[in-house]
N, C-alpha and C positions, 0 to 999 in steps of 0.2 A: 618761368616756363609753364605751359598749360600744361592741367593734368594729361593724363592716356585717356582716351576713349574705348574703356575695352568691350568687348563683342558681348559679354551676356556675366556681368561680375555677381559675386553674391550679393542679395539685399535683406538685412535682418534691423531691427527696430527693437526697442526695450523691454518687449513681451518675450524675446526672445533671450534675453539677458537674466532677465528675472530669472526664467525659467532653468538657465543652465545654474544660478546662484544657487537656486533650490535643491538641483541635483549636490550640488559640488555640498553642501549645507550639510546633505543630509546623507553624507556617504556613498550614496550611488553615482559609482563611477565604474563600473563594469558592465561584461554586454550581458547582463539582467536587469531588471527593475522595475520600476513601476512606471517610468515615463515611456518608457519601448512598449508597454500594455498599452497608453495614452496616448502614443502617437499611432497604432494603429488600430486604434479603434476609430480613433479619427479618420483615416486612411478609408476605414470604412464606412465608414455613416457618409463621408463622403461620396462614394462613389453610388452608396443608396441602390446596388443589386443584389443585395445577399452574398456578395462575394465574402472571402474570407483572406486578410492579409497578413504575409508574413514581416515581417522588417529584418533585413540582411545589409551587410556592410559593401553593397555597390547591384545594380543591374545586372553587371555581370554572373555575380553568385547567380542571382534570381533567374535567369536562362539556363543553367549549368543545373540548379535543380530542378529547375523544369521539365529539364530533357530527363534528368534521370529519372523523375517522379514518372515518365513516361516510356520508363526503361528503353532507353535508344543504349547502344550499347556499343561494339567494335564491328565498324563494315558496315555498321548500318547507313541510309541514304535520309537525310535531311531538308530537303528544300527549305533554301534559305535566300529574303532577298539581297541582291546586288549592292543595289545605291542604300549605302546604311554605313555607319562606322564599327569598326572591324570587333569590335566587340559584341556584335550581334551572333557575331558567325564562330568566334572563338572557341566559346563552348561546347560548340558540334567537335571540334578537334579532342578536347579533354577530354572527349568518350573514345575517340577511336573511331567514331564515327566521319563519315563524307558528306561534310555539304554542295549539294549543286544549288548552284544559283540562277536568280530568274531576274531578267532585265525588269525597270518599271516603266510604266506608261505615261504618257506625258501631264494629264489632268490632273494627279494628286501626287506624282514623281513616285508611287509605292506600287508595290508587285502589279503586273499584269496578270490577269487573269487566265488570260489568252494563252499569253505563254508557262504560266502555272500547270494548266493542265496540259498542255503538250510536252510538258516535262514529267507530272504525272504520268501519262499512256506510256511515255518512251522508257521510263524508270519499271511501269507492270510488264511491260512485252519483255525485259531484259528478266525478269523475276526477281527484280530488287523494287519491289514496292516501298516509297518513302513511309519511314517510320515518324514522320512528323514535318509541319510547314511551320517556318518562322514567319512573319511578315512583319513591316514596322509600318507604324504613324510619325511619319520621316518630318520632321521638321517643326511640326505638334497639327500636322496635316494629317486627318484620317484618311485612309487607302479608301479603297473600295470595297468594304468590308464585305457586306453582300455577297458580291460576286467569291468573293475569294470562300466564303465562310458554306457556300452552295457547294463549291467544287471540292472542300474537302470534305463534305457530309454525302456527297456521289460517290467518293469513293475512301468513304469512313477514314479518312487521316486526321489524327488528331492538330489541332491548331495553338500554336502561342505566339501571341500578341505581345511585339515589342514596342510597348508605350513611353519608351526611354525619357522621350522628348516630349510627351502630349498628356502630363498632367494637367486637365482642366478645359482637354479640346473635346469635341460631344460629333458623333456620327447617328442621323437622325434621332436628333433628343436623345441619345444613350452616350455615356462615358466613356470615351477613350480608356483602355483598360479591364474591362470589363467583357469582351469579345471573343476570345480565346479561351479553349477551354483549360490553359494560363496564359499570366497577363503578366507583364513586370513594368516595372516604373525606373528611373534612377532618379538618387536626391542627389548627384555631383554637383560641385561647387557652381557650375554652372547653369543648373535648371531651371524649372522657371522658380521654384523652391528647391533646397536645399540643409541637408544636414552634415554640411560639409562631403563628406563618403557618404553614402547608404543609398539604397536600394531596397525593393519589395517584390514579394510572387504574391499573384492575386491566383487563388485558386477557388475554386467552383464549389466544395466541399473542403468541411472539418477535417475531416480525417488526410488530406491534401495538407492542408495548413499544419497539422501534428507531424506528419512524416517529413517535410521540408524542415521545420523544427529540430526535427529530430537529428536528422542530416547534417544541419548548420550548426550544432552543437556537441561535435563528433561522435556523434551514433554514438550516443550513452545507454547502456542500457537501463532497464529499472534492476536495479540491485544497489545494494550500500555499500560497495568495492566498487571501482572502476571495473566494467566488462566491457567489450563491443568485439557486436558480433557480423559489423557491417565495417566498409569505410565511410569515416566523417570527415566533414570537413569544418575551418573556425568562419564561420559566415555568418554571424548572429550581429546587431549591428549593437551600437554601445548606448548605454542609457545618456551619455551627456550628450551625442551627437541626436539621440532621439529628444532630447529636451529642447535640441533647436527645433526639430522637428513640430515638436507642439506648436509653439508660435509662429514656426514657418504655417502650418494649415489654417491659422485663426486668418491669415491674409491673402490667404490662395486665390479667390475671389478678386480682391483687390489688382493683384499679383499678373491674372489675367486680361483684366480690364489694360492694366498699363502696360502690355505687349501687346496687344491688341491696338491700344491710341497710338503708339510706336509705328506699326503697321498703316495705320490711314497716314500717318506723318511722312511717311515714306510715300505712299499713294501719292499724295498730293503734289510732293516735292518732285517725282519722276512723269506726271499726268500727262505733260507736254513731250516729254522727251520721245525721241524718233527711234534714240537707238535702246532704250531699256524698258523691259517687263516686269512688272510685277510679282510674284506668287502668291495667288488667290484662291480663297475656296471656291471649288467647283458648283457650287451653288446650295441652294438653303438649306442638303443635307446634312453638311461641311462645313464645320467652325474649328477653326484651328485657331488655339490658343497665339498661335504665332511668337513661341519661342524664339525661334528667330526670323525676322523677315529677310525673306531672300529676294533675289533678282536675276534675272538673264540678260545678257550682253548680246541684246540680237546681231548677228551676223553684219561684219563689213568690214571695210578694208583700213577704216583709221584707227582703231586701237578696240584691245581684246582684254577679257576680267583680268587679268592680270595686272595689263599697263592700269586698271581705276585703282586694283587694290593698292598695288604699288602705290600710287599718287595719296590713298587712304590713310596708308599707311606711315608716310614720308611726314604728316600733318600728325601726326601721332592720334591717329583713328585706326584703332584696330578692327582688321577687314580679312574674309578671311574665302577659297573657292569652296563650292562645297563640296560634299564627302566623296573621294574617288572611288568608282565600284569596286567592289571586292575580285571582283572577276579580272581585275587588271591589276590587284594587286601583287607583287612578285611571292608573296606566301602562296597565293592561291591559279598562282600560273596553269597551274596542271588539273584544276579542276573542270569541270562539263559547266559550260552556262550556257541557257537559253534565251534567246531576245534578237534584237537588235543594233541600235545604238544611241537608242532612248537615254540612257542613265551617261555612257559616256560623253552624249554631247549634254547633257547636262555640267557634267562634271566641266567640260570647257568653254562653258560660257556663262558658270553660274558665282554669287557673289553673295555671303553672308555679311549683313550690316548690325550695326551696334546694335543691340535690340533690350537692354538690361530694362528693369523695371525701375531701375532707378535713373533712369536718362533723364536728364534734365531739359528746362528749354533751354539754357545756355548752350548744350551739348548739342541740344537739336539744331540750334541758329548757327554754332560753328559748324557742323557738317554741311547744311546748305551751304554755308560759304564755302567751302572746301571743293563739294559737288558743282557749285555754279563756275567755280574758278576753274576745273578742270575740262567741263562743257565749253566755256568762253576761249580758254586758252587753244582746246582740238577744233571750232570755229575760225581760228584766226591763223591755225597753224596749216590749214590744208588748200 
């Protein structure tokens, strides 16, 4: 039987082996050590803004002290966008805090502007001024940074940038991540790198990066007894997951490139087709790593992303729609969103394909066949 074809697996090489050897070698195996100092220094020299990174054991942590390093609190209002996977928005809850959410716009699928700031006015006229906007680089697509990054310096709201998905994507020659006045990243098993779990807050200033620290290592204070005089939390990520980490960044570049050739393979394969789009950068501001390449099911009456995934899936290609907006999610029933129906006809016509770094041409030439066979078979069948 062929293997699975899954949608975005890890890929690690023997740099990455070495590296955990060394750890496990020489005792570090806790979330201290010298390779969590190494992997984020890395983290930084990469991103090459002066930023300053923390390393946490998921993305998640990394928005949860964001918000609090930004003291959001209970009751306060969040703008946060819609089309994103619900751990964007989660963290706004574990304050106490309200996120309202804002549809995205069709060119880079992330927040509208438009409708950013009419949620904005609507939030100041009520006397609940948002105490912070999340916005994501949805798919390792950068938004519309600009715009969005204008309308909250109009009306001073602080910004963080959920780069979950867009390690190594560049929004006019600047790095994804680096946007926000924070930034987070995740290294899930499925990014485009990975430390297995972990995660990072890109923050702007030192003293950011100490107090997240500080946070994620349960508000220890400085004294030689255990004191604390805050709530902590355990968010500090582990030196052997940071030692994949290391060798995950020697290849990032790499890592890039081949989600990237992923994406032209896809281009080429769909070029002709009548009923499906592509998802492309909106032009030469926009390079999206292309974590995953996606597509759209343009409208018509012989089969919908479903009935392809399904057929995808049946061939053991794992295929997947993409992220339903929060705003329709049953957790978030009862919240305010602004928009349209941008994001939810996204969500119903759209389609995540295999996109790992490690695809092979085997894997590539089976999915054509798979694709041409389900094209031929809806040709013959109407």
């Amino acid at each position: 039987m062929k293997p699975k074809i899954y949608l975005s697996p890890p890929h690690i090489d023997k740099k990455e082996f070495d590296y955990v050897n060394q750890a496990l070698i020489s005792n570090w195996i806790a979330p201290f050590g010298p390779d969590i100092l190494d992997f984020e220094n890395a983290v930084q020299s990469y991103l090459d803004q002066g930023h300053f990174v923390t390393a946490l054991n998921s993305g998640t942590s990394a928005i949860h002290l964001a918000l609090k390093l930004l003291k959001v609190i209970k009751d306060d209002i969040v703008l946060c966008q819609s089309f994103t996977f619900v751990a964007t928005a989660n963290p706004i809850t574990y304050l106490g805090a309200i996120p309202i959410f804002v549809d995205s716009e069709i060119e880079t699928w992330n927040m509208c502007p438009n409708f950013l700031e009419e949620a904005i006015q609507n939030c100041i006229k009520l006397n609940k001024k948002p105490k912070a906007i999340v916005f994501v680089d949805l798919y390792g697509m950068p938004a519309k940074i600009d715009e969005i990054l204008d309308i909250a310096a109009k009306y001073n709201i602080p910004v963080i940038e959920d780069s979950a998905e867009a390690l190594g994507s560049e929004y006019k020659n600047k790095k994804c991540g680096t946007f926000g006045d924070f930034s987070i990243f995740s290294f899930n098993g499925n990014k485009i790198i990975t430390t297995s779990g972990g995660g990072a807050l890109v923050s702007r200033q030192k003293k950011y990066k100490d107090k997240a620290l500080f946070y994620a290592t349960q508000s220890k204070d400085l004294a030689l007894h255990y004191q604390h005089t805050e709530v902590g939390f355990n968010y500090r990520l582990s030196n052997i997951c940071a030692s994949i980490g290391k060798g995950q960044m020697e290849v990032l570049n790499t890592r890039v490139k081949q989600r990237q050739t992923n994406h032209q393979f896809y281009q080429k394969l769909f070029s002709d087709n009548k009923y499906i789009s592509v998802f492309n950068n909106k032009n030469k501001d926009f390079k999206s790593n292309y974590w995953l390449t996606c597509i759209l099911v343009n409208s018509n009456p012989k089969f919908n992303n479903l009935d392809l995934i399904t057929y995808l899936v049946s061939n053991g290609i794992e295929a997947r729609p993409l992220w339903k907006p929060l705003h329709l999610q049953p957790l978030f029933k009862n919240n305010v969103f602004y928009g349209n129906k941008v994001s939810s006809t996204l969500f119903q016509q759209g389609v995540c394909l295999p996109s790992g770094s490690n695809l092979s041409l085997q894997d590539k030439d089976f999915i054509t066949k798979v694709i041409t066979k389900f094209f031929n078979n809806l040709k013959y069948n109407v």
